[in-house]
C-alpha positions in Angstrom: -109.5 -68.5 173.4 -110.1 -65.5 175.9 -114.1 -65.2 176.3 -114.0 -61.6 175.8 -112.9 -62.5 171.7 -115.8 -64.9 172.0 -118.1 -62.5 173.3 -116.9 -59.9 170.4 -117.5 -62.7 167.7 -120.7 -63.9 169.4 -121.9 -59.9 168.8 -120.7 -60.1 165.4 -122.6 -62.9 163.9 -125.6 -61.8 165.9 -125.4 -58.7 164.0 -124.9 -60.7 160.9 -127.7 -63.0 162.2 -130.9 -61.2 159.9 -131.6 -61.6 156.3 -131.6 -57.3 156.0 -128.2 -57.1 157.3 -126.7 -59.9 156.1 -127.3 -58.5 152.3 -126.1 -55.1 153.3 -123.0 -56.5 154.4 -122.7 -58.2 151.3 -123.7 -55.6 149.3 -120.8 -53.6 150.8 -118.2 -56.2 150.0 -119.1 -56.1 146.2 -118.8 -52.3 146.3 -115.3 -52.4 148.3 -113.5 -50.2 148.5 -115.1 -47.0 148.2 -118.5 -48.3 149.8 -122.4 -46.8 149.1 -124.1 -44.0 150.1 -126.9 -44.6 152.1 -129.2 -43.9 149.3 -128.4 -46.1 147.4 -128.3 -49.3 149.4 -131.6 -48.1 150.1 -132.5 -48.0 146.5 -130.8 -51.5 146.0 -132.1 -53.4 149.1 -135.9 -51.9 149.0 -135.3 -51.1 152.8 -137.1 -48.3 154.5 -134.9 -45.6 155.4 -135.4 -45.9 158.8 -135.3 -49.6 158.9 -132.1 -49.2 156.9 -130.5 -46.7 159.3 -131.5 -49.5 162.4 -129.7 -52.2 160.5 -126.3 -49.5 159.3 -126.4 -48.6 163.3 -126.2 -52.5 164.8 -123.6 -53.5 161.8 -121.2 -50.5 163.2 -121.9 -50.4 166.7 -120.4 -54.4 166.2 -117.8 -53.0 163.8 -118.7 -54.4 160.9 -118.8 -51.4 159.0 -117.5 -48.0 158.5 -119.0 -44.9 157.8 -117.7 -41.5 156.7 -119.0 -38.2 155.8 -118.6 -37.1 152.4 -120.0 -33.5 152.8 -123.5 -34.3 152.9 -123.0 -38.0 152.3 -122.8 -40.5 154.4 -120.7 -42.9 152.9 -120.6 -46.7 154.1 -118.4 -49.4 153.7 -117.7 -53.1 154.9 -114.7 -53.0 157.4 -112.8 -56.1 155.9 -110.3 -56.4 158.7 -113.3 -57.0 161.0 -114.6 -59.7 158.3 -110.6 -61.3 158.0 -110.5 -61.1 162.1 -114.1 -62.8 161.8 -113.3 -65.4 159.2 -109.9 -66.0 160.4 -112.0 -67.4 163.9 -113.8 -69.9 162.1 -111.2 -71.1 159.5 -108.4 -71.7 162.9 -110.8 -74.1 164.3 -112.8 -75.7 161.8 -110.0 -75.4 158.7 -106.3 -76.0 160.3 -106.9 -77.4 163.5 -109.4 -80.3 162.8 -109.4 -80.3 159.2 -113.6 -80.6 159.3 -113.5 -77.9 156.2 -110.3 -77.6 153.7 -109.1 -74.3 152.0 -110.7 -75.8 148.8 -113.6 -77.0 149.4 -115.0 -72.7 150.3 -113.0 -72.0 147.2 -115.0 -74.4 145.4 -118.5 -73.6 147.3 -117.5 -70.0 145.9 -117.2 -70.5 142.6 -120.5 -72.1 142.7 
């Protein structure tokens, strides 16, 4: 794999690498497609604003997320092909190539 993808993926999980961001990420999955206004992941999460706005910054500076204004809104929302690209980099080597994790086994750990 070129080292530049690895360097990209390396920034991603970094940026997924603190409990704050983590659940915001998550939180923005459940609330696909349309995505949260600031305010209101603030008032789910308990996160200062300005600690919020840190987190929101380093998860779309790694593209992670997407943002868009909504007149005075700023409107955000996970950026799933980032997550599929993401995922996708895990599940070639751990999934199909060695067979160290299979398709059902996360389907079951999901259910769970």
């Amino acid at each position: 794999m070129e080292s530049d993808k690895v360097g990209r993926y390396a920034g991603m999980f970094s940026a997924l690498g603190t409990g704050p961001r983590l659940r915001i990420v998550r939180l923005l999955l459940s609330a696909h497609p349309e995505g949260m206004v600031v305010g209101d992941i603030q008032s789910r999460l308990k996160i200062a604003p300005s600690t919020l706005s840190h987190h929101l910054e380093k998860l779309k500076h790694q593209r992670l997320v997407k943002v868009r204004r909504d007149r005075r809104f700023l409107w955000y929302s996970a950026d799933t092909a980032a997550m599929r690209e993401l995922l996708a980099f895990l599940y070639v080597e751990c999934c199909s190539g060695s067979g160290a994790v299979t398709v059902e086994s996360i389907v079951e750990a999901c259910r769970k």
